[in-house]
C-alpha positions as a LaTeX table, in Angstrom:
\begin{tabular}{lrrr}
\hline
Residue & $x$ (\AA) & $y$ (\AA) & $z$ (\AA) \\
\hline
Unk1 & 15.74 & $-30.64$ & $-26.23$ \\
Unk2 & 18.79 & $-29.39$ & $-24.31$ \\
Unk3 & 19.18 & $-25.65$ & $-25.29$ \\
Unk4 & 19.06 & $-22.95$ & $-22.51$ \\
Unk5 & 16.11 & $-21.04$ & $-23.45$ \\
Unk6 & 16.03 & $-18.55$ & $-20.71$ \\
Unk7 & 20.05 & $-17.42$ & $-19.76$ \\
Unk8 & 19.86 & $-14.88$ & $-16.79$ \\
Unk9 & 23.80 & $-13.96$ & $-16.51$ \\
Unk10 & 25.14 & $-11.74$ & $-13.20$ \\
Unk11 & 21.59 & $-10.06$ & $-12.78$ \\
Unk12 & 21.03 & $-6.89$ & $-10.32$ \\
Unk13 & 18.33 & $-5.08$ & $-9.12$ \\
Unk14 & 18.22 & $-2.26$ & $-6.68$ \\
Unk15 & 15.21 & $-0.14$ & $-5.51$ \\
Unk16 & 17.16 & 3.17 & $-4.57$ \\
Unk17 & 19.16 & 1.95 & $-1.54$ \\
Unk18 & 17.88 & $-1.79$ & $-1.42$ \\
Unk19 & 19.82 & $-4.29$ & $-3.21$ \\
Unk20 & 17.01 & $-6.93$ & $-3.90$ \\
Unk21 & 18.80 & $-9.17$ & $-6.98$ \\
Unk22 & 22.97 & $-9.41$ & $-6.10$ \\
Unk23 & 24.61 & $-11.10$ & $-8.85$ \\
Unk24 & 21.88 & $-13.72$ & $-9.99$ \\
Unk25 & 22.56 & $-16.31$ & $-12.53$ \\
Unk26 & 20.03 & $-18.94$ & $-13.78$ \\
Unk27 & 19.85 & $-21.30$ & $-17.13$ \\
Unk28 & 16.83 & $-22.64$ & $-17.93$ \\
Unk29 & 16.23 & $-25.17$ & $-20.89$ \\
Unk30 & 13.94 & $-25.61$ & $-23.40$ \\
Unk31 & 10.99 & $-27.64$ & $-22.39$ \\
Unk32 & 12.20 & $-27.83$ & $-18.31$ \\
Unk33 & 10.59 & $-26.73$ & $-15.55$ \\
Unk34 & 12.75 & $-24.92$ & $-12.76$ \\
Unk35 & 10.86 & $-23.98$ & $-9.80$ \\
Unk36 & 12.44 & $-21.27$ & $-7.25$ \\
Unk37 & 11.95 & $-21.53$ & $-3.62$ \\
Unk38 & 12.75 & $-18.88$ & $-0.90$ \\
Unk39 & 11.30 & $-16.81$ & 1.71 \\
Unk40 & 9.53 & $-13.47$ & 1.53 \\
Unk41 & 11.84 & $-10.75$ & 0.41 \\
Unk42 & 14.75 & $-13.06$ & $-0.98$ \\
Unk43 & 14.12 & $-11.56$ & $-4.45$ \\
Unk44 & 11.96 & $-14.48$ & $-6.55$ \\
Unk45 & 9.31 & $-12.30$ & $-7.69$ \\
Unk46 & 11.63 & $-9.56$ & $-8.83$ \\
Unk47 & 13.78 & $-11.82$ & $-10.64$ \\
Unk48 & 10.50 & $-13.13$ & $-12.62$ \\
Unk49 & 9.77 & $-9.15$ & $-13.13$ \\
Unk50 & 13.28 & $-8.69$ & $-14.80$ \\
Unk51 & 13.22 & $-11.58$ & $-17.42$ \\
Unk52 & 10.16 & $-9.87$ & $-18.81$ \\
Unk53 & 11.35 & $-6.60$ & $-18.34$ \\
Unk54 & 8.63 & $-5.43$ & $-15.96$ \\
Unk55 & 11.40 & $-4.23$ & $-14.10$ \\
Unk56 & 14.64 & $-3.20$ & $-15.62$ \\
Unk57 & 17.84 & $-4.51$ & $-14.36$ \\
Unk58 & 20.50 & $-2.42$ & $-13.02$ \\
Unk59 & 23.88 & $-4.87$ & $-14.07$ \\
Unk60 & 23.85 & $-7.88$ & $-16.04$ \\
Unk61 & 21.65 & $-9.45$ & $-19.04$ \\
Unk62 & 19.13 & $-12.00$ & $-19.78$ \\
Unk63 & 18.38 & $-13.76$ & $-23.15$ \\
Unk64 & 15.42 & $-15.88$ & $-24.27$ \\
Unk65 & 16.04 & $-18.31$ & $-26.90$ \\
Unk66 & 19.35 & $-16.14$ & $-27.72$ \\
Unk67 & 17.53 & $-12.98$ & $-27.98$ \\
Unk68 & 18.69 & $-9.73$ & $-25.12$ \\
Unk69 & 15.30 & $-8.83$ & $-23.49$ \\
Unk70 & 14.78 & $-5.49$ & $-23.35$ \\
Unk71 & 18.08 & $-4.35$ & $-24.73$ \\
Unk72 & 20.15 & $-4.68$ & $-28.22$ \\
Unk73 & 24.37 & $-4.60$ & $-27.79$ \\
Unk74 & 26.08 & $-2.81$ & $-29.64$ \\
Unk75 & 30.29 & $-3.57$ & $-28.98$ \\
Unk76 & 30.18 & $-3.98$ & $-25.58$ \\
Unk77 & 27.78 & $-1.48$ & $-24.52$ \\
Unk78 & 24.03 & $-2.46$ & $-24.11$ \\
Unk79 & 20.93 & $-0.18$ & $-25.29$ \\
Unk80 & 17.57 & 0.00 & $-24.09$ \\
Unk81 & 14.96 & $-0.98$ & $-26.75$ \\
Unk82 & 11.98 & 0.89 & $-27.36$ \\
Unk83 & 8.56 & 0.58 & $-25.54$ \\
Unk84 & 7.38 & $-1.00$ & $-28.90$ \\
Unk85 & 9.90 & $-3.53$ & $-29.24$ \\
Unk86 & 9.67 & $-4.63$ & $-25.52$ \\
Unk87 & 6.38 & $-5.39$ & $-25.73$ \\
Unk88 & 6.96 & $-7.12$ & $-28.97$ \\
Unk89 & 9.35 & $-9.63$ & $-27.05$ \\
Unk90 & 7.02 & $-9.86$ & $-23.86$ \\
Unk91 & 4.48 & $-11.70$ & $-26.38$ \\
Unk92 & 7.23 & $-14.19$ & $-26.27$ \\
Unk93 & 7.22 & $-14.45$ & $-22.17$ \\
Unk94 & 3.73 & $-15.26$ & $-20.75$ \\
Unk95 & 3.39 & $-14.18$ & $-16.93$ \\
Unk96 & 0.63 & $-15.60$ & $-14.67$ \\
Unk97 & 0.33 & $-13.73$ & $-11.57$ \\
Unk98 & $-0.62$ & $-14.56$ & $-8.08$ \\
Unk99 & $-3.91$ & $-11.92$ & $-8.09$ \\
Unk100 & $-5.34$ & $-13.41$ & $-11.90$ \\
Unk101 & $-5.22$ & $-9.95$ & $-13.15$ \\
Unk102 & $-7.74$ & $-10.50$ & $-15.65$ \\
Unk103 & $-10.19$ & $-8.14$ & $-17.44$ \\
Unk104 & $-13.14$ & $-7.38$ & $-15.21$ \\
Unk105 & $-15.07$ & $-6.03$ & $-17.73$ \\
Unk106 & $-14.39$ & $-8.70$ & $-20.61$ \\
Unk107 & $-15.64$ & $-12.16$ & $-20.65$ \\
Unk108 & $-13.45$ & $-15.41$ & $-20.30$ \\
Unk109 & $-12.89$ & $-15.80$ & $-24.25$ \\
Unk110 & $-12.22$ & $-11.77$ & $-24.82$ \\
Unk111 & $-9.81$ & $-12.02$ & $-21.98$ \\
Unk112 & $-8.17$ & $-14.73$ & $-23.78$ \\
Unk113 & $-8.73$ & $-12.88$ & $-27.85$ \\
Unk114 & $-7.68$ & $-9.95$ & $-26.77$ \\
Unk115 & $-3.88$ & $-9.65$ & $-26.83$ \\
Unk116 & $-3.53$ & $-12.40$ & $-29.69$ \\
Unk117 & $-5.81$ & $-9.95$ & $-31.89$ \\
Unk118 & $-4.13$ & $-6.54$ & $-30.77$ \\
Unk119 & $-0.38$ & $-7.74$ & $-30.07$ \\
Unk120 & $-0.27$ & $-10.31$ & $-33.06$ \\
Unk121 & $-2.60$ & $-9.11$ & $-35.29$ \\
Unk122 & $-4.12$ & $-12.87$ & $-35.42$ \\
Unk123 & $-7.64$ & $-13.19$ & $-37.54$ \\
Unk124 & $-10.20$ & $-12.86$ & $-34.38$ \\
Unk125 & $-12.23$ & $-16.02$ & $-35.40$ \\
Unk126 & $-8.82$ & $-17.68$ & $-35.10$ \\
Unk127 & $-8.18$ & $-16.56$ & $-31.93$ \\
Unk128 & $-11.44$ & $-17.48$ & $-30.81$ \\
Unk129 & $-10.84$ & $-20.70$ & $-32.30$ \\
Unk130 & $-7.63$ & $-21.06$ & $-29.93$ \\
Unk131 & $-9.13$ & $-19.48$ & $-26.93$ \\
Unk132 & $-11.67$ & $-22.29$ & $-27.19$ \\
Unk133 & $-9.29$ & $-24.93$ & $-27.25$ \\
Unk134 & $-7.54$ & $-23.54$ & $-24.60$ \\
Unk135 & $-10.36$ & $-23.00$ & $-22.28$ \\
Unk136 & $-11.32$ & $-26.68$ & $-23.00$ \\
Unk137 & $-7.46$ & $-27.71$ & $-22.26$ \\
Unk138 & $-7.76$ & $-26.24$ & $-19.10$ \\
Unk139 & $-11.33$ & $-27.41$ & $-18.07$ \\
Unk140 & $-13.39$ & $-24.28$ & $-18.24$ \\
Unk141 & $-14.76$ & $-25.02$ & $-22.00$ \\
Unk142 & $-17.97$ & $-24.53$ & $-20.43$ \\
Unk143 & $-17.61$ & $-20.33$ & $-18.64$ \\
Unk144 & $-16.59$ & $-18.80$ & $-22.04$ \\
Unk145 & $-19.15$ & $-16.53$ & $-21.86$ \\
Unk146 & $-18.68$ & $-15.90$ & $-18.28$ \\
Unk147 & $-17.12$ & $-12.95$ & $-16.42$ \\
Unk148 & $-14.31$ & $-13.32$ & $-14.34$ \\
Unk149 & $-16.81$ & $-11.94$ & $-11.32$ \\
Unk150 & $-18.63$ & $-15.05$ & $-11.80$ \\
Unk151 & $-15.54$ & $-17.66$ & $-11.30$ \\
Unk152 & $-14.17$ & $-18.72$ & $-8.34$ \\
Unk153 & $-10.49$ & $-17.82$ & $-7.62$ \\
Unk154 & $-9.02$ & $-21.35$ & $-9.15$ \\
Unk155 & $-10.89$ & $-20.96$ & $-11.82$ \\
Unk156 & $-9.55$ & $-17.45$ & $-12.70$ \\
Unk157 & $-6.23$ & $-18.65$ & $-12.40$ \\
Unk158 & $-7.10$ & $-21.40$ & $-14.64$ \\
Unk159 & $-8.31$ & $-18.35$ & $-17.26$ \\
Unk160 & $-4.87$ & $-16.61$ & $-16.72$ \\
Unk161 & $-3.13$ & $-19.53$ & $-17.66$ \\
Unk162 & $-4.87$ & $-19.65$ & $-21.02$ \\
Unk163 & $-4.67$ & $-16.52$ & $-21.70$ \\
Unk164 & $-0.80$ & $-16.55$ & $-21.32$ \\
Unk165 & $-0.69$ & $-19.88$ & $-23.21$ \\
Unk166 & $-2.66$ & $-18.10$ & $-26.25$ \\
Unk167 & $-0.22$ & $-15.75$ & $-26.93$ \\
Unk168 & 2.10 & $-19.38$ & $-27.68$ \\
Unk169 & 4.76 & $-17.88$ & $-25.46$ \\
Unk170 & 8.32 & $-19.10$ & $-25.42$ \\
Unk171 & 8.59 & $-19.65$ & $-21.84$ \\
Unk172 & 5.93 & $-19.78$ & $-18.90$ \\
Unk173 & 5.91 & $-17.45$ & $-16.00$ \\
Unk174 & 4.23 & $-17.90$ & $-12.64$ \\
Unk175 & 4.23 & $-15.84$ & $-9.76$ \\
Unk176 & 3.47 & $-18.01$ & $-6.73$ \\
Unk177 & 0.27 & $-19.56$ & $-8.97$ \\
Unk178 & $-1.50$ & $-20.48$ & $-6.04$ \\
Unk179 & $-0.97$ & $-18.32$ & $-3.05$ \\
Unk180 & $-4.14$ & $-16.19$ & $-3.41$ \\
Unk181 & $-6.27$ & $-19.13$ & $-3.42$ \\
Unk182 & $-8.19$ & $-21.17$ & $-0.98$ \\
Unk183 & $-6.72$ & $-24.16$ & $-0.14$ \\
Unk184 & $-9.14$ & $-26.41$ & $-1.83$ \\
Unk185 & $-9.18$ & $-24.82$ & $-5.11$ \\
Unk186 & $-4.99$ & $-24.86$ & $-5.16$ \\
Unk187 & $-5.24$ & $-28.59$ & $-6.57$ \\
Unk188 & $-7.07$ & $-27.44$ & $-10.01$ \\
Unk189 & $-4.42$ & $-24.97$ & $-10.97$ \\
Unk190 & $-1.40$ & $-27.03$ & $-9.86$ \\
Unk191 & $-2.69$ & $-29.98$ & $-11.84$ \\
Unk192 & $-2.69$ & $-27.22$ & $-14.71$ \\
Unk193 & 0.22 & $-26.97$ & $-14.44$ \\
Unk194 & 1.57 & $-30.09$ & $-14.12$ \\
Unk195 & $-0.15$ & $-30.98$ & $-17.53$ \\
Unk196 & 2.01 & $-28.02$ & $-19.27$ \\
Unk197 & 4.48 & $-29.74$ & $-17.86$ \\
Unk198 & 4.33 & $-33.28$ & $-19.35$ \\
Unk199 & 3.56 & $-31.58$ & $-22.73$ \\
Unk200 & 7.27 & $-30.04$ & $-22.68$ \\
Unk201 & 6.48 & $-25.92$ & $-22.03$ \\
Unk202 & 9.29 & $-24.07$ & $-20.82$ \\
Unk203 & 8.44 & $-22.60$ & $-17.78$ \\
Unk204 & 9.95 & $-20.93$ & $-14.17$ \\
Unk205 & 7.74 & $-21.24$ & $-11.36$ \\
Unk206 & 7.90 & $-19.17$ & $-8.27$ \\
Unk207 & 6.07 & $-21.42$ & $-5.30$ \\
Unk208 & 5.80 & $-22.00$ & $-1.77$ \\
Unk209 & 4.40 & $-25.86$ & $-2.79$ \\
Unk210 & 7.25 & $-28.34$ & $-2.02$ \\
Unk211 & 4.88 & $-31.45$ & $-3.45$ \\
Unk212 & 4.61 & $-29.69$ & $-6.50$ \\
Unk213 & 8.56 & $-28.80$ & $-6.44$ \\
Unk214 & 9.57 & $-32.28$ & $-5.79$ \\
Unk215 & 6.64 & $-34.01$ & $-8.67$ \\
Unk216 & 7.18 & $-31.54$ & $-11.87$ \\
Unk217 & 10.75 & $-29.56$ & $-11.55$ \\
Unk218 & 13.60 & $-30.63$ & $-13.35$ \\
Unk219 & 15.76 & $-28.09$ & $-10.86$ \\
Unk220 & 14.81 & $-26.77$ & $-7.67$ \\
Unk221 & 16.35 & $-23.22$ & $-7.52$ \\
Unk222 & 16.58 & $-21.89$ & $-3.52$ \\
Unk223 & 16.94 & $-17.74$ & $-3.19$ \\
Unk224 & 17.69 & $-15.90$ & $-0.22$ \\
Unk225 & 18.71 & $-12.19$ & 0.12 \\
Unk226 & 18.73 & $-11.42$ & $-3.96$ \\
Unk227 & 21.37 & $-14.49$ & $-4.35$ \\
Unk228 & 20.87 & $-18.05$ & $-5.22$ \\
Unk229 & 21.79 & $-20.03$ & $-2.58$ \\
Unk230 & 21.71 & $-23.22$ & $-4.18$ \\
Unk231 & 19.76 & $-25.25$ & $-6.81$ \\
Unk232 & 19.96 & $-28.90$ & $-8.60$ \\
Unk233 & 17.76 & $-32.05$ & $-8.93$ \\
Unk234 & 14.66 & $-31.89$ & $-6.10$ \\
Unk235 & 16.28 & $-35.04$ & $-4.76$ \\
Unk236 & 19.12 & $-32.90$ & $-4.25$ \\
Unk237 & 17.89 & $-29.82$ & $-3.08$ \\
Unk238 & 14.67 & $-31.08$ & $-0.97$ \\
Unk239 & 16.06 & $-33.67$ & 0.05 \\
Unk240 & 19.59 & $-33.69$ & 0.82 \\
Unk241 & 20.46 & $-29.87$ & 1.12 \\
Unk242 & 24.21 & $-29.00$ & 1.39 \\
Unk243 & 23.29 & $-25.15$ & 2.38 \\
Unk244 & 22.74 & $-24.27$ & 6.00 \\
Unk245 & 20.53 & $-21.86$ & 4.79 \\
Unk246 & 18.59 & $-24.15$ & 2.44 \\
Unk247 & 17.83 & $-26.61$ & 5.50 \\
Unk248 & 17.05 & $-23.87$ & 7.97 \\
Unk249 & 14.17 & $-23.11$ & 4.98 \\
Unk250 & 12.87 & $-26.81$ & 4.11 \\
Unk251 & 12.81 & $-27.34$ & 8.49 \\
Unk252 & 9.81 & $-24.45$ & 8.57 \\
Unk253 & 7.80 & $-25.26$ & 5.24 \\
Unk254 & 7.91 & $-29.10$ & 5.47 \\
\hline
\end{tabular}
């Protein structure tokens, strides 16, 4: 497969005075993996906000699978869709975030029913009969019944990443997966991960793990100061950097 599924063309994003995006463009195709790399503040997570339109961009456009998210054009002018219709298209976009956010006060399998019921209108036994699959797919077959209290952080992550798979999302979202996790569960979700990976899902991964870069991205994407710097092959960009800024990055996290 060789279409662009996610197209992210001359993107900005300002909070009042700060300019956090400045002009960002980024293709991604279908069934790649394109991890972005960057230190704190250089815009990664906000970019990852704006192609689900969590947080609304300022200039420019992005498309999934040829659709505007968030917006229909109309001649050359662009118009913000409903509340309704953006969530319709964010069923489309699954998001994992760094802190789980899952349901507290529903089990595993309810946290994984509930959106494909109320979003999608799916038959619940069906759902259930995905979410079980899922949960299985991810190695946690056996805490269906469980509360997310009663997991241990890589184990919620591994939930969240069901949960956004059961929705059978276009393209895969992660906010740096891994970073609220102890250091010896960050192997179980990254290996997750890697599995979606060799199965062909479309997905943009924000990360601080260079291993992980360098195994399962098809591009290595490097941000700093809402622009991207530079991005290519991970042979390229790990290892043979033509930015000064790109080196000055790899020399601290390496």
């Amino acid at each position: 497969m060789s279409e662009v599924m996610v197209d992210v063309h001359g993107v900005h994003k300002s909070f009042g005075p700060l300019e956090v995006l400045r002009g960002v463009d980024l293709r991604v195709r279908a069934g790649e993996v394109t991890v972005i790399l960057g230190p704190s503040g250089s815009g990664k997570s906000t970019l990852l906000r704006t192609i689900n339109h969590l947080e609304k961009v300022n200039r420019g456009w992005i498309s999934i699978d040829g659709e505007l998210i968030g917006y229909r054009r109309s001649g050359n002018r662009l118009h913000e869709l409903k509340e309704k219709d953006v969530l319709k298209q964010r069923t489309h976009i699954g998001f994992v975030f760094q802190n789980f956010n899952l349901f507290p006060h529903l089990t595993v399998l309810d946290n994984l029913v509930e959106a494909p019921v109320s979003a999608l209108r799916r038959p619940r036994k069906e759902a259930e009969e995905t979410a079980r699959r899922l949960l299985e797919r991810v190695g946690l077959a056996d805490k269906a019944g469980a509360y997310p209290r009663q997991l241990s952080g890589g184990q919620q992550q591994r939930v969240a990443i069901a949960r956004a798979l059961a929705l059978e999302p276009k393209v895969l979202l992660f906010d740096e997966p891994t970073s609220a996790l102890d250091p010896e569960l960050v192997g179980e979700v990254l290996d997750v991960i890697k599995d979606l990976a060799r199965t062909g899902t479309t997905m943009i991964v924000v990360t601080h793990e260079i291993g992980f870069a360098r195994e399962v991205a098809d591009t290595v994407v490097f941000m700093d100061d809402g622009v991207v710097v530079e991005q290519g092959p991970p042979a390229a960009v790990l290892d043979a950097p033509r930015h000064e800024r790109t080196r000055a990055f790899l020399s601290k996290v390496l």
